[in-house]
N, C-alpha and C positions, 0 to 999 in steps of 0.2 A: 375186376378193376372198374368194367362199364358200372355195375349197382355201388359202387363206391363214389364214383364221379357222381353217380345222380342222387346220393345221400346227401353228400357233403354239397352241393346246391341246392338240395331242397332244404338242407339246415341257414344256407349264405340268405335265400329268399326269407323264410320262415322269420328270421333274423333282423333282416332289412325290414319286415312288413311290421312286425312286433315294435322295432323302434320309431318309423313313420306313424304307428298309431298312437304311441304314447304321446306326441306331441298334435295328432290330428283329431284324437277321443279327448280332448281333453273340454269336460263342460265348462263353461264359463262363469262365472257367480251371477247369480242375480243383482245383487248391488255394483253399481258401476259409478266409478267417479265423472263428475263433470267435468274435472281440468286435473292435470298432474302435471309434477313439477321435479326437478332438480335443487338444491341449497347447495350452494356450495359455502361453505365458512360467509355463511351468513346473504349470500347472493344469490338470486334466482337464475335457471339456466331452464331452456325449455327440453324437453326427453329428445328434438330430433338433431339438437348445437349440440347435445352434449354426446350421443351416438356419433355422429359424424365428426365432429372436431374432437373431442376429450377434453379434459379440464386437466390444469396443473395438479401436482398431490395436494390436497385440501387438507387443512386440519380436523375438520368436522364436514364429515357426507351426511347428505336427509334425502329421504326422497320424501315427497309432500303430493297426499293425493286430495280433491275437495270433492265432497259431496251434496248432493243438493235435502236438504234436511228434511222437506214435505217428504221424500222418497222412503227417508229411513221411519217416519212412523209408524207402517207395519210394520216394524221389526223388535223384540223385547229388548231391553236394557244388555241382558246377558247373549241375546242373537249377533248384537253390534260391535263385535270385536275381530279387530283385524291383525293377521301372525302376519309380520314381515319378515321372508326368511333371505338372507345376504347370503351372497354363493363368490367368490373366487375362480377367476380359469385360469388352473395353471397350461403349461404347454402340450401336456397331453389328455387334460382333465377337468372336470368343474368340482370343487371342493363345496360345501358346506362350512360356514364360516359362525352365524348364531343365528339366533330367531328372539324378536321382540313380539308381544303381545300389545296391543293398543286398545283401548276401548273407548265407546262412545261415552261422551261427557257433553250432556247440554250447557253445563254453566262453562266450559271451556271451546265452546262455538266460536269460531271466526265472524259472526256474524246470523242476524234473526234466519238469512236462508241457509246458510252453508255450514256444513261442519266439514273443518280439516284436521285431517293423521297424518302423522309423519313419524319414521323412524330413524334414528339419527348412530352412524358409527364415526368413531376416531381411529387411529392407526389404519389409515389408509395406504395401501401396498401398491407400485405401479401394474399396471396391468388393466383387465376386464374384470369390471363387478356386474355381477346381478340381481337384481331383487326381485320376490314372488311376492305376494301378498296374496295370502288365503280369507275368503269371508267366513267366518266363524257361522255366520248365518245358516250357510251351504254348504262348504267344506269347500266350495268352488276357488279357481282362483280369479280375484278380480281382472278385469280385461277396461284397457283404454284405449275405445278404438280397436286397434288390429294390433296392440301390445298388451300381451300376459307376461313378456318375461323383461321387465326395466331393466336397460342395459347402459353401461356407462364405463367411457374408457380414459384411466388414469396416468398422464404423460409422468 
C-alpha cells in the first residue's frame, strides 16, 4: 500500500511539473508587437478594460496587434505570417474554436512605420475567449508584454 501511495504521488508531482512547464517553457517569438488592442464591433478597447470589465456580446470580435515595420525587414515575405488561433472556455475546458492565417502586406500598412494584423470572429458566445497568435517566423508564440495568451470576457 506504502509503494502505491508513493507511485501514485510521484505520478500527482510528475503531472503538476509537466503542466507548470508547459506554460513556463514556452519560448516567446521574436517578433513582438508595439501595441495591441481589442475591436469591438468597430471600437477599440484596451487588452487590460477588456480582462477586467468584459464587453457586451459584440457582433464582430478582432484582436488587432501593431508592429513596428523597420523591425520586420529582416524577415521574408513568407516568414511574415501570423496564425491567430481562437480558444473558448467552457466550464471545465478550453476548446479550440478556428485559426486564421494573416500575412504581412506592405501596400496594406497602417502607416510608413507600422504594420497592423488583426483577426476578426462573429458568433460570439457569452463566456471567456482566447487568442494565441503564432509568428510563422519562429513558430513562437508572440508575447505583449507579460501576455502570450489575449484574454477577453463576453457579458
Amino acid at each position: 500500500m506504502k509503494k502505491y501511495l508513493l507511485k501514485k504521488t510521484a505520478l500527482i508531482l510528475l503531472a503538476t511539473l509537466l503542466i507548470s512547464f508547459s506554460y513556463i517553457n514556452t519560448v516567446n517569438a521574436q517578433i513582438t508587437p508595439t501595441y495591441a488592442e481589442w475591436v469591438v464591433d468597430g471600437k477599440s478597447i484596451s487588452l487590460e478594460k477588456a480582462y477586467k470589465e468584459g464587453i457586451t456580446t459584440p457582433q464582430k470580435l478582432s484582436l488587432k496587434l501593431h508592429f513596428d515595420k523597420s523591425l520586420l525587414k529582416k524577415y521574408s515575405q513568407e516568414q511574415l505570417k501570423f496564425e491567430f488561433k481562437w480558444f473558448y472556455y467552457y466550464v471545465t475546458q478550453k476548446e479550440f474554436m478556428d485559426s486564421y492565417t494573416v500575412s504581412y502586406n506592405a501596400n496594406t500598412s497602417s502607416s510608413d512605420k507600422t504594420f497592423t494584423t488583426l483577426s476578426s470572429r462573429g458568433n460570439i458566445r457569452h463566456g471567456w475567449w482566447e487568442v494565441q497568435v503564432v509568428s510563422k517566423a519562429d513558430g513562437q508564440i508572440i508575447k505583449f508584454g507579460d501576455i502570450s495568451r489575449f484574454q477577453i470576457y463576453v457579458n
